[in-house]
C-alpha positions in Angstrom: 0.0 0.0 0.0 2.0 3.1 -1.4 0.6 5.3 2.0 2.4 3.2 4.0 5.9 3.6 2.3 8.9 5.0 4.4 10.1 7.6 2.1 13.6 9.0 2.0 17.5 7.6 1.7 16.6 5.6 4.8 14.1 2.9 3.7 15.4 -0.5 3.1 12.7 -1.5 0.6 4.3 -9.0 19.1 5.3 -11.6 20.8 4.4 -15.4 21.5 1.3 -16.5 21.8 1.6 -18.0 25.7 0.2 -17.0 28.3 1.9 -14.8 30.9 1.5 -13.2 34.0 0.6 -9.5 33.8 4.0 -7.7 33.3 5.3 -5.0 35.9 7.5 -2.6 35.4 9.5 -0.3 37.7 7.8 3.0 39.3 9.3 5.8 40.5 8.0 9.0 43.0 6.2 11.0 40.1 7.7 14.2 39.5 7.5 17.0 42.0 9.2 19.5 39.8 7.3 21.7 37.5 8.4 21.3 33.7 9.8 24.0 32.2 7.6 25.7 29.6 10.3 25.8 26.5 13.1 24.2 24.9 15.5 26.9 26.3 14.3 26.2 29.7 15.0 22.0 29.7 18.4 22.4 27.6 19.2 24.9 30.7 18.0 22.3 33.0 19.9 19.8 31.0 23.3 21.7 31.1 23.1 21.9 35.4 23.1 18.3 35.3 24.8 16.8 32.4 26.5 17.6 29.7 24.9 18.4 26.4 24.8 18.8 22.8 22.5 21.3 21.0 22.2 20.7 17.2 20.6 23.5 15.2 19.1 23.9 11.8 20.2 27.0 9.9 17.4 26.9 7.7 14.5 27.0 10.3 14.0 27.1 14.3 14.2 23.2 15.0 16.6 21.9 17.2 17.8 18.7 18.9 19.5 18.1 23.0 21.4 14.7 23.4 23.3 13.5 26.5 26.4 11.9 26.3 26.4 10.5 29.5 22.9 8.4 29.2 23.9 6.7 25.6 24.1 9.2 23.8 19.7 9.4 23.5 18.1 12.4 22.3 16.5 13.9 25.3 14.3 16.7 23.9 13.4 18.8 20.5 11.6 22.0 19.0 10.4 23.0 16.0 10.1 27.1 17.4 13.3 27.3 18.7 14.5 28.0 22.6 11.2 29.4 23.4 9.4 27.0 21.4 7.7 23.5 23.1 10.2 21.0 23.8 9.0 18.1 22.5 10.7 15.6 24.8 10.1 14.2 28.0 12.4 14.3 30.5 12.2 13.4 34.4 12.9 16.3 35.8 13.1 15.4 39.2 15.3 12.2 38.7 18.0 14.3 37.1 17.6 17.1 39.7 17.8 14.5 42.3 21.1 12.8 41.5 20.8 9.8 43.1 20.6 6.1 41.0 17.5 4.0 41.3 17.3 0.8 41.4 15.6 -1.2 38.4 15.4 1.5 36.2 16.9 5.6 35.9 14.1 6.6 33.8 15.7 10.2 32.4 13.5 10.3 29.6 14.3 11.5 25.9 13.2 11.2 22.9 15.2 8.5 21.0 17.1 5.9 23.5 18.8 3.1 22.9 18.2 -0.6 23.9 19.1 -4.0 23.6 16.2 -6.8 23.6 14.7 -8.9 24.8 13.6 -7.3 27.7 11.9 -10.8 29.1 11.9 -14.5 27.4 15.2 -17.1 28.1 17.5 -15.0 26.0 16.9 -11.8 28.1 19.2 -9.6 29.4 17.3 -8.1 32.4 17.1 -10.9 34.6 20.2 -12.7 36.3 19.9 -16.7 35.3 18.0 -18.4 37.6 15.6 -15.5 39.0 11.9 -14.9 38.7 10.7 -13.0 36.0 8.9 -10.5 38.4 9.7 -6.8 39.4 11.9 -7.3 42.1 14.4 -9.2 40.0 14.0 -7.0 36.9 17.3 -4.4 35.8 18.1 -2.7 33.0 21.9 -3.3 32.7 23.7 -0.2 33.9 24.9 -0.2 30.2 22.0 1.1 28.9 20.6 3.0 31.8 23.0 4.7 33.6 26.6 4.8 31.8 28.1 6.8 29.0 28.7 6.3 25.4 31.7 8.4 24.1 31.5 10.6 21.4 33.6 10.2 18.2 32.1 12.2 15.5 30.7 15.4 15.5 29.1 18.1 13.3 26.8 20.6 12.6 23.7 18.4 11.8 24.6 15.0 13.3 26.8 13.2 16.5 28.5 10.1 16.5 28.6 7.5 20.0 30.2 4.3 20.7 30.2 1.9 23.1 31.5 -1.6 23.9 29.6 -3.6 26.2 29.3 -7.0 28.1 26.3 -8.4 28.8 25.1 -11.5 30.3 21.6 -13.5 29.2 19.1 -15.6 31.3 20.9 -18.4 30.0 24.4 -17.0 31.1 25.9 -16.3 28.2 28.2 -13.5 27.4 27.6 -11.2 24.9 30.5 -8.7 23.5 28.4 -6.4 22.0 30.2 -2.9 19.9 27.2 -0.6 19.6 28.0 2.7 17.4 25.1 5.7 16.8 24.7 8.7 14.7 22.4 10.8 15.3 21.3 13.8 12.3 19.3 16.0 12.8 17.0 16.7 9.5 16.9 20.1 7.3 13.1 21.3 7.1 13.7 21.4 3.5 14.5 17.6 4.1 11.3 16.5 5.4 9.3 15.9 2.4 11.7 13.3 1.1 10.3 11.2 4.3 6.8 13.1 4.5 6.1 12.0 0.9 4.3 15.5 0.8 5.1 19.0 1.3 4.9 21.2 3.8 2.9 24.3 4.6 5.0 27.1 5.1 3.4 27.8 8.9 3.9 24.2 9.7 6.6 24.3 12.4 8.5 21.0 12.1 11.6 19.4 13.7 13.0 16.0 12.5 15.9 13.8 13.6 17.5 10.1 12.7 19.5 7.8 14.5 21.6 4.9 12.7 22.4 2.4 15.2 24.7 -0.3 14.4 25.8 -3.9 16.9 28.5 -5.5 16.2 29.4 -9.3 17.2 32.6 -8.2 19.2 33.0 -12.1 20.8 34.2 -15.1 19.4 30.4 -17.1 19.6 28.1 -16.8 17.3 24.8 -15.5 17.9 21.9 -17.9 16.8 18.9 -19.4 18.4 20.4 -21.9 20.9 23.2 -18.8 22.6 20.5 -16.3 22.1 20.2 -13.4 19.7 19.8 -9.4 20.5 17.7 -6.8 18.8 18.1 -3.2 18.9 15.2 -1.4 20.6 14.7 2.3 19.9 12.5 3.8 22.5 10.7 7.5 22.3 9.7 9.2 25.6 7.1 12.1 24.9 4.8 14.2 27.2 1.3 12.6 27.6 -1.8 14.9 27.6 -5.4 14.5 27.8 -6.3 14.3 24.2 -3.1 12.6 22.6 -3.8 9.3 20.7 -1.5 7.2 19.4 -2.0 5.9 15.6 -0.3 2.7 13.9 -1.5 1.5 10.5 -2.9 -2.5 10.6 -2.1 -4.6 7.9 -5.4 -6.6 7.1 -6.2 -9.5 9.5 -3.2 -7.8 11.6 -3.9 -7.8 15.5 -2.3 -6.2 18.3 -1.0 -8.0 21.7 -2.5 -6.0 24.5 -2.1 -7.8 27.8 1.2 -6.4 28.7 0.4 -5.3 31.8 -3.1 -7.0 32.2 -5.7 -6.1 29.0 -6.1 -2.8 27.7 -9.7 -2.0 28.5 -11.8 -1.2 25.6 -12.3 2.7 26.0 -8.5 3.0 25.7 -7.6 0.8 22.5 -9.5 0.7 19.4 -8.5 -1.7 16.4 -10.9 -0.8 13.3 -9.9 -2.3 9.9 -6.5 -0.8 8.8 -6.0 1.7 11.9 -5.1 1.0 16.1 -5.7 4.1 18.3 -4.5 3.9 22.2 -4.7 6.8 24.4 -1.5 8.2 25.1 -2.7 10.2 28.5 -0.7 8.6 31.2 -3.7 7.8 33.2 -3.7 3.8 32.9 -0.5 1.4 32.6 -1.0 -0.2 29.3 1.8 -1.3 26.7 0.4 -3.2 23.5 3.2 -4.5 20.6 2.6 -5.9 16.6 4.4 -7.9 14.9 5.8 -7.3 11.3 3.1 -9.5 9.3 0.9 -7.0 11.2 1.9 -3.7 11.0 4.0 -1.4 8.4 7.4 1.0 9.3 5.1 4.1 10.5 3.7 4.7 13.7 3.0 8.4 15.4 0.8 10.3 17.6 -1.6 13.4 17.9 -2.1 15.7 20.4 -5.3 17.5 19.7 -5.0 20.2 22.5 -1.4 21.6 21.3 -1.7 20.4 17.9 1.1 18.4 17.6 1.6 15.1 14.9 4.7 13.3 15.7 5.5 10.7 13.6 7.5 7.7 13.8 9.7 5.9 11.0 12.1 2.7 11.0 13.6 0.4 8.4 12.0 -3.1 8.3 13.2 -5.1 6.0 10.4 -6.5 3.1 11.7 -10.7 3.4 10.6 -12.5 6.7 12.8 -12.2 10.0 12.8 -13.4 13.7 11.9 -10.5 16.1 12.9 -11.2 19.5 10.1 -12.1 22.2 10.5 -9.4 25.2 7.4 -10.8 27.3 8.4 -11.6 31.1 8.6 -15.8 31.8 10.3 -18.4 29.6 8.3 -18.3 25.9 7.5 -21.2 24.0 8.3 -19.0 21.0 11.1 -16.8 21.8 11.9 -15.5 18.2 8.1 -14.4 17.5 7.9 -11.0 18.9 6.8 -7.4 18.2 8.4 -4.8 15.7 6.2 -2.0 17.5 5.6 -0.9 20.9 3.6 1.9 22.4 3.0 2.4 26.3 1.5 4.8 28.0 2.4 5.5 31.5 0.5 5.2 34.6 -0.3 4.9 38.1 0.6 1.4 39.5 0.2 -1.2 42.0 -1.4 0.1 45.6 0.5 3.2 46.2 -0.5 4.5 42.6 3.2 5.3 41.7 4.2 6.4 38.2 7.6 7.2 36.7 5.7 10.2 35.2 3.5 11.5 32.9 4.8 10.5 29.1 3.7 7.8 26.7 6.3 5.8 24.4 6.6 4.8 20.7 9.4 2.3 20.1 10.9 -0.1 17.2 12.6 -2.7 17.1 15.3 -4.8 14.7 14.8 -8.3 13.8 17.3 -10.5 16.2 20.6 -10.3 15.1 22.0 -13.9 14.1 25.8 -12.7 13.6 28.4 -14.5 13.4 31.8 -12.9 14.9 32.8 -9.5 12.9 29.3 -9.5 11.5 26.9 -6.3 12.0 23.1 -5.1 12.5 21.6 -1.6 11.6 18.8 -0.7 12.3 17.4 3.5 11.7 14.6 4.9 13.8 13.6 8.3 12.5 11.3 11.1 14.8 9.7 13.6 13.0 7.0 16.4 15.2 4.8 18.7 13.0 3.2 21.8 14.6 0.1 23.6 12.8 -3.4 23.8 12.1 -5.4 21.1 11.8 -6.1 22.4 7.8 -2.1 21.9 7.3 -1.5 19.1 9.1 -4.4 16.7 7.9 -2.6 16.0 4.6 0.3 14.5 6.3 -2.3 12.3 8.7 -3.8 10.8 5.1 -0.8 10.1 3.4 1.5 8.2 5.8 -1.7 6.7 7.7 -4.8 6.3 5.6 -6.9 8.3 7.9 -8.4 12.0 8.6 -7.2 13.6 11.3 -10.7 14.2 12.5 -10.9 11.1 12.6 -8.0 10.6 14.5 -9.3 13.2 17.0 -12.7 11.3 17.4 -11.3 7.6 17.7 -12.3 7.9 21.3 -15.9 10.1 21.6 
């Protein structure tokens, strides 16, 4: 379907079926500090705490912030410059706090990077031997809490590296190189990935990273030892009337008992379309697999009129995706190339890590032998205007109206 293809020089062309318990992820205090109101304001924040790297287009306002020290992820963005919205969540109060948690150091940003599986026998955050549960879950400090160097830089993109050892459920050793570029895109730019132009009021800010694995160990990486995946991972603010959008393939269907079953009023599947409310009110994660979804996902904030939209390569032939559901899985290589979660209170204090809502993507499992290599681009593109302007857009990469997007849940 020729609405569904990932334009631009970066196209290259769910999870088992057993049940599990209800997943549980880490929660943290909910932020107690305000957020700052502009782009300016958090890259100020940013720059008390950490340092950071501000990439700027000199053909428009937009502008990206990445953090060396947490791998090198994109933390925030803006389309009107400092005093524009930045576009990114970020835990304000973590940061300010300085203090590692246990579990999890969720600092936000836009673009992060990952390893999978998260759960499953070939996962790498649980110890061998323990209980797939939340008290034995941690995201390796790798790719939480410790730096990736920076090797490259210029005006529009940064390059990070990092080597990395990481042990699987099944004990394994994994010497993993992990190298990332992130660009940020020229406004002119965007309609080679848009696949349609731009109203000159639209403001718009777009970025890409390239992240590549390399087998850095001397086993190869196949079914039996366990394969990774890269995971990309997008933290945005939530709001009342955002809704997240992912084009269905037909007789596609989405897993949605992540973290016990999406109720009804919060996911809708109609025939080429899913909708799930991106509000931070209700813990809810759902995933597709390839054979059900295309390389386009995004989101729409009604109240502040902002489209985000979210791009990956997924390669055309048949590949295994790696299962990330918590417990051993009868199908460990038949999991999802999508994720979206939205963020919410938890358990019987009501705890959240804060109020934002992810859209992730993920590679297909890297079977490589010693020397060999996995990319895998994730690309985050946001789009502020009036709904007259920005309906177009809506249409061609998802099939749909944006007033219909607005009224998927009334």
């Amino acid at each position: 379907m020729k609405k569904y293809v990932l334009y631009g020089t970066l196209c290259l062309a769910a999870c088992g079926p057993r049940k599990q318990p209800a997943q549980q992820p880490a929660t943290q205090p909910q932020q107690t500090i305000s957020r700052p109101e502009n782009f300016g304001a958090d890259v100020a924040f940013l720059e008390e705490h950490t340092e950071t790297i501000v990439l700027t287009d000199s053909t428009s306002k937009s502008a990206i912030a990445l953090a060396p020290a947490w791998q090198g992820r994109v933390m925030t963005s803006t389309a009107e410059g400092d005093k524009g919205k930045s576009l990114g969540w970020i835990n304000h109060s973590l940061i300010a706090e300085k203090k590692l948690q246990p579990h999890i150091n969720a600092f936000g940003g836009e673009d992060r990077f990952w390893l999978g599986p998260e759960g499953s026998q070939n996962s790498f955050y649980f110890a061998p031997g323990d209980t797939f549960d939340l008290a034995h879950w941690q995201v390796p400090a790798a790719l939480d809490s410790e730096p990736f160097n920076v090797t490259a830089r210029s005006k529009s993109a940064v390059t990070f590296e990092r080597n990395m050892q990481l042990p699987n459920y099944k004990g394994h050793i994994f010497d993993i190189k992990v190298t990332r570029t992130v660009t940020l895109i020229a406004r002119r730019d965007l309609r080679n990935y848009l696949g349609t132009d731009l109203h000159r009021s639209v403001h718009a800010v777009g970025f890409h990273s390239a992240n590549t694995i390399v087998n850095a160990g001397q086993h190869k990486w196949d079914t039996a030892y366990g394969m990774p995946s890269i995971w990309i991972l997008g933290m945005f603010p939530a709001a009342e009337k955002n809704t997240v959008m992912i084009p269905l393939r037909t007789g596609g269907t989405v897993k949605d008992d992540y973290f016990g079953k999406v109720p009804a009023e919060r996911l809708k599947t109609n025939k080429n379309i899913v909708y799930f409310r991106a509000d931070a009110n209700h813990r809810s994660k759902i995933g597709l697999r390839r054979q059900a979804c295309y390389n386009v996902l995004g989101s729409y904030d009604a109240a502040n009129k902002v489209l985000t939209v979210v791009q990956f390569t997924m390669p055309s032939a048949s590949h295994r995706y790696v299962n990330s559901s918590w417990g051993i899985q009868a199908k460990p290589f038949a999991g999802d190339v999508i994720n979206a979660y939205n963020d919410g209170p938890a358990g019987d204090s009501g705890a959240q890590m804060g109020r934002f809502y992810e859209l992730e993507s993920s590679s297909p499992a890297a079977a490589l032998k010693p020397g060999g290599r996995l990319e895998h681009y994730h690309r985050t593109i946001h789009l502020q205007g009036s709904e007259k302007h920005l309906d177009p857009v809506v249409k061609k990469l998802f099939g749909v109206s944006l007033k219909e997007v607005e009224n998927a849940f009334r």
